[in-house]
N, C-alpha and C positions, 0 to 999 in steps of 0.2 A: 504494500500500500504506500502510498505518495507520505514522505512524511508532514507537511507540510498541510494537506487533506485527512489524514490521520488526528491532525492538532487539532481542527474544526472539529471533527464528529465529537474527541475527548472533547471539545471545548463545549460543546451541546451539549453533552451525555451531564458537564459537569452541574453548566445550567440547572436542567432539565429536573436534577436530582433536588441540587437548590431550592427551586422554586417547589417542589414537591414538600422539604420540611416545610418550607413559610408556609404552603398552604394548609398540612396535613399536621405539622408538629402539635398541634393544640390537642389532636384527637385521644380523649381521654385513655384506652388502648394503647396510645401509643407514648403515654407522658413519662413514664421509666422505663422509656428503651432511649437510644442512639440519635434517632428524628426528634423525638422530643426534648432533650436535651440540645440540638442542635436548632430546634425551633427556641430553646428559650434563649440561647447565645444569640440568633439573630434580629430577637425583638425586645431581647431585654438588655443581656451582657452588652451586646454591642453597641446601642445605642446611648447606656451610658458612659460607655468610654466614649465616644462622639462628643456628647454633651460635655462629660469634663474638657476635652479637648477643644473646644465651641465657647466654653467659655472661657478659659484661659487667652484666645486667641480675640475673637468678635465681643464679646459679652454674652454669648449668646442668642445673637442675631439669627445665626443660621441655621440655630435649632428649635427657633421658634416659628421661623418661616417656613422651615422643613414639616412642623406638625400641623400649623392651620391647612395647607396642601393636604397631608394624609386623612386628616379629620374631614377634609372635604370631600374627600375619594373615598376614605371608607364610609362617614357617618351622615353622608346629603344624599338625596336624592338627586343624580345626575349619570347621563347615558354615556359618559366616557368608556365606560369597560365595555357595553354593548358598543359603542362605534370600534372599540380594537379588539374586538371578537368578532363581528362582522368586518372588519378590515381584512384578517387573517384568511377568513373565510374567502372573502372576495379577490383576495390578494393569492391563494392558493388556488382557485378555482380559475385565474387569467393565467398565470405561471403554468399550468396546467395544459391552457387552451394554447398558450406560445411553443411548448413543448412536447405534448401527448397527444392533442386534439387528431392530429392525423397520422398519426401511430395507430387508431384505435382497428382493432381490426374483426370488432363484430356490430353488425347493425343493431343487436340486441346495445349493446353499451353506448352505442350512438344516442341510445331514447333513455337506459338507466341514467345515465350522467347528470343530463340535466333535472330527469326525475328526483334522485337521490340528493341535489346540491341543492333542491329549494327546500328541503326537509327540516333544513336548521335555521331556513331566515321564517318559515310558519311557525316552527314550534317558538321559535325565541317569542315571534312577537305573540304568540297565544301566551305564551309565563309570564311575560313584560306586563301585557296589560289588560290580565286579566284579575278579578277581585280574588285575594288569595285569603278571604275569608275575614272579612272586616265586619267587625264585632261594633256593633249602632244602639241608642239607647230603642230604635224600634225591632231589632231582634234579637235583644238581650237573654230574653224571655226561652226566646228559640234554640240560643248557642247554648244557655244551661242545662238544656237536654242530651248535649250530644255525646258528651262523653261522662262517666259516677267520678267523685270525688274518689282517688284510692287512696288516700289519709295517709301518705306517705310524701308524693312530692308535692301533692293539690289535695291542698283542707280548703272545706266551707269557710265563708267570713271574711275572705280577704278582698279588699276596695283596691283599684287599681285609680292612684294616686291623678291621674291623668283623667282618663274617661268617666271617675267616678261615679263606679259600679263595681258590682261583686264579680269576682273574676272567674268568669268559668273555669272548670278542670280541661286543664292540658291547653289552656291561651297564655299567651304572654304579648306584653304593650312593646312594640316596637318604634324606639326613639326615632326611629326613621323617617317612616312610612307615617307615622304619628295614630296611629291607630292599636289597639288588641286584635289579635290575632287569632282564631279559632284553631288551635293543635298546631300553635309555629311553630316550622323546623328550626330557622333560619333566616335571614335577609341575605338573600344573594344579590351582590356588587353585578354579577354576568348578564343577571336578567331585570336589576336594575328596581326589585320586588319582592316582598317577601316570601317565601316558601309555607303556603298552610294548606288548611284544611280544602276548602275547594281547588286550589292548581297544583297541587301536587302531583297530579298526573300529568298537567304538561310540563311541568319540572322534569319529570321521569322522560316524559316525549321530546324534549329541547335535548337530556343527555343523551340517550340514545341514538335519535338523530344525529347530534355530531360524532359518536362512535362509529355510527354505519358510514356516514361520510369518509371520514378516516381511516377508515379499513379498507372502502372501498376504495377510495384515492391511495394508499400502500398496492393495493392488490394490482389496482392497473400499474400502476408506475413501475412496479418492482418486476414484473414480465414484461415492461416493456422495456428497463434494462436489463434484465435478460435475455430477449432477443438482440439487439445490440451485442449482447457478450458472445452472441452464437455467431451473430454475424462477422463479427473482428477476427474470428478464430481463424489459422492459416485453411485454404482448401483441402480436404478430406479428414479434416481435423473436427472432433466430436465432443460437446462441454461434458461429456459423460466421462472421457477420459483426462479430463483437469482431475486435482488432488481438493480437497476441499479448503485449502488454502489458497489454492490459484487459483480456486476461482473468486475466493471473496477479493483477490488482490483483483482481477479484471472486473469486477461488475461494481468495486469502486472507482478505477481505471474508468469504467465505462458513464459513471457518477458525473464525473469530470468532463466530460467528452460531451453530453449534453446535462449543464448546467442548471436547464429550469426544469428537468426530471427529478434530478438528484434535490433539488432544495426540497420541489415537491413531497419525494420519496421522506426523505429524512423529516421534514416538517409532520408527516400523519403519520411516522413512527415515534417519534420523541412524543408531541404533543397528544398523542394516542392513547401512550402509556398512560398520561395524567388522568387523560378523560375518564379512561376502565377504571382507575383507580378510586376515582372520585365516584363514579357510576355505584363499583363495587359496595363502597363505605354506605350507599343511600339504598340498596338490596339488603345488606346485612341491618338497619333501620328497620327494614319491612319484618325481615327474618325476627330481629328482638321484639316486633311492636314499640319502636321506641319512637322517638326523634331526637335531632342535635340538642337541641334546648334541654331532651329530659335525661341525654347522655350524662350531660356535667351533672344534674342532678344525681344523677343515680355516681358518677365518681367523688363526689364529694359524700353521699352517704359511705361509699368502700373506706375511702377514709375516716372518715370517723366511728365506724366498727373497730376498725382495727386499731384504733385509739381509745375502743371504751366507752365511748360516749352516747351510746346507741343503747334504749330502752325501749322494749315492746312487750305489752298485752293484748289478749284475746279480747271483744268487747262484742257479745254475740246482740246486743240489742241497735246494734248500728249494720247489721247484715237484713237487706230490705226481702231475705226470704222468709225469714222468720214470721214477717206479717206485725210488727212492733212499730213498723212506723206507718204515720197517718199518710193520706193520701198528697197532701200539701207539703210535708214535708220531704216525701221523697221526689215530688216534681222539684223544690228548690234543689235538692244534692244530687239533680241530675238525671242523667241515664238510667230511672231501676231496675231498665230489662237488657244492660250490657250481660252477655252471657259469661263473663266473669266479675265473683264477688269476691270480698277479701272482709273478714272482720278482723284483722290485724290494726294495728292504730301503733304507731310507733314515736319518739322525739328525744332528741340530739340535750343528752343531760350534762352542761361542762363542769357545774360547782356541785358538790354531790347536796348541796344545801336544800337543790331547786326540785329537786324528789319529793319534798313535801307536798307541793302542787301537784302532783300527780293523782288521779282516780285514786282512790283509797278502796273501791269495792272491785278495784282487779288485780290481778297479779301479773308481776313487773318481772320481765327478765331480761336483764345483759346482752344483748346478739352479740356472737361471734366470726358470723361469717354472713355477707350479702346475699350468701341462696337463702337466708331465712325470710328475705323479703320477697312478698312476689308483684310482680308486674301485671295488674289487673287487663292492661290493656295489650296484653300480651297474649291475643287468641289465635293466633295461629298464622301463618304467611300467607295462606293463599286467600284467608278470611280478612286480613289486614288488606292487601291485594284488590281485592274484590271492593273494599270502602274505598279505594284510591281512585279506583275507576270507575265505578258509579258512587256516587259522591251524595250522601245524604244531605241535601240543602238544608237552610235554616232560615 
């Protein structure tokens, strides 16, 4: 291989990796391993060595100028990440047409192409702007239906300082978007929108879509330098009989040779990787019944188990099968026909002083391990599944 062309691909792969902790090091799973650690060096460590450096030198100037910028990109509403994500797209999709377009050598991929390449400018804009589950004081009433309180991460009673109202189970207020959310994942910067309860299927439909695109932009490109490599080879000469080093040395040879293949090729391989990645992380979500939001919750209870601090009793008068609560009652706490119930009731004791406030007619024990908790909203992946895509309104 060229060494020279060798340095780009390391110098992508290096990227590629990069931006994979920034984006992925937060993920509770992954916060005492190697990414995570390398995700806190990059948004924590390093930035205040910056800062002390920043101010020694400016006062400070260019670390303050540096945050109103990030605060803008990450915490405003503004289509910067969708215009260079449709950039990419469009920018790979001419790169393409300058280099592949007449390489293609089946009339079938003459009509998938253009099929498959509007895949990601409909789903974006169906996640972009569509209502991803905004919680109004006129279907307040509606959202507290949709999902039971599991008296774990979402208890009754709590006002959300903002919209001031009781906060349904499994919403959370996004400073963004300025609104509560019904079952928020997340506020994604790509689709410019938060991730809930009603678009979360074109959330899933925007990721995908750009997977298929990228696979399929790998698939053509990478046979169409391979033809190239067949092509170069001396006459009666067969890429069967290359070694498999010589041939990845000609078909990046062949990389180089035509230019807006190779960028192609490598840009839906590197960028690929990220997308499955990220795809992956929001499949295993459906797998747990969880969401991003209720991840940290659920890591921040792992922690404080294993600190101690974790107190739970049985409380059989708060499970609405027993038939103990009125009818009014169980419309306020929700859901009371989710086909999972939990009469567990659990809370985070740090002075052991604060035990005295506890139920006195239950018994209280210590949890030792997080499988003692269960995830109520945890019925099953093809049942989770099945609500993403037909989507209970409210």
């Amino acid at each position: 291989m060229d060494p020279g062309f060798r340095d780009i691909v390391v110098a992508i792969l290096a990227l590629s990796f990069i931006v994979f902790i920034a984006l992925f090091g937060h993920v509770p799973a992954l916060r005492r391993t190697p990414i995570g650690w390398g995700y806190s060096f990059i948004w924590k460590t390093l930035p205040s060595w910056v800062t002390r450096l920043d101010m020694a030198v400016t006062g400070g100037l260019t670390v303050r100028s540096i945050k109103r910028l990030f605060n803008y990109l990450m915490f405003e509403k503004h289509p910067l990440i969708q215009l260079f994500y449709m950039g990419l797209v469009s920018g790979g999709l001419y790169l393409f047409y300058l280099g592949g377009w007449h390489r293609i050598w089946s009339p079938v991929h003459k009509i998938g192409v253009p099929l498959i390449a509007s895949l990601p400018y409909i789903s974006l804009y169906l996640a972009s702007y569509s209502d991803p589950g905004y919680i109004t004081p006129e279907n307040h009433q509606r959202a507290m239906k949709l999902y039971p309180y599991d008296f774990v991460n979402f208890k009754p009673g709590y006002h959300c300082s903002t919209c001031r109202f009781e906060k349904p189970a499994r919403s959370k207020h996004c400073p963004i978007c300025k609104h509560c959310i019904a079952k928020q994942d997340h506020h994604c910067v790509w689709i410019n929108n938060c991730v809930g309860h009603n678009n979360v299927k074109y959330f899933f439909a925007f990721l995908m879509s750009t997977n298929i695109l990228l696979t399929y932009g790998f698939y053509l490109t990478y046979f169409m330098i391979r033809q190239i490599v067949i092509d170069s080879l001396p006459a009666g000469s067969s890429i069967s009989q290359l070694t498999f080093g010589a041939y990845i040395h000609e078909f990046f040879l062949c990389l180089i040779m035509d230019v807006w293949l190779g960028i192609v090729c490598l840009l839906c391989l590197m960028t690929g990787m990220m997308s499955y990645g990220f795809t992956g992380y929001h499949f295993y979500l459906l797998w747990a019944g969880t969401t991003t939001n209720e991840t940290f919750k659920w890591a921040d209870w792992k922690d404080d188990i294993a600190a101690g601090e974790v107190w739970m009793a049985r409380d059989p008068t708060r499970n609405p099968y027993t038939g103990r609560w009125t009818a009014a009652t169980r419309g306020r706490l929700g859901a009371h026909n989710w086909p999972v119930q939990s009469d567990k009731i659990v809370y985070r004791i740090i002075n052991p002083d604060e035990m005295e406030y506890l139920d006195k007619h239950l018994i209280w024990n210590k949890l030792e391990s997080i499988d003692e908790l269960e995830n109520v909203y945890d019925i099953g992946f093809w049942k989770t599944l099945e609500g993403v895509i037909w989507v209970a309104r409210f």
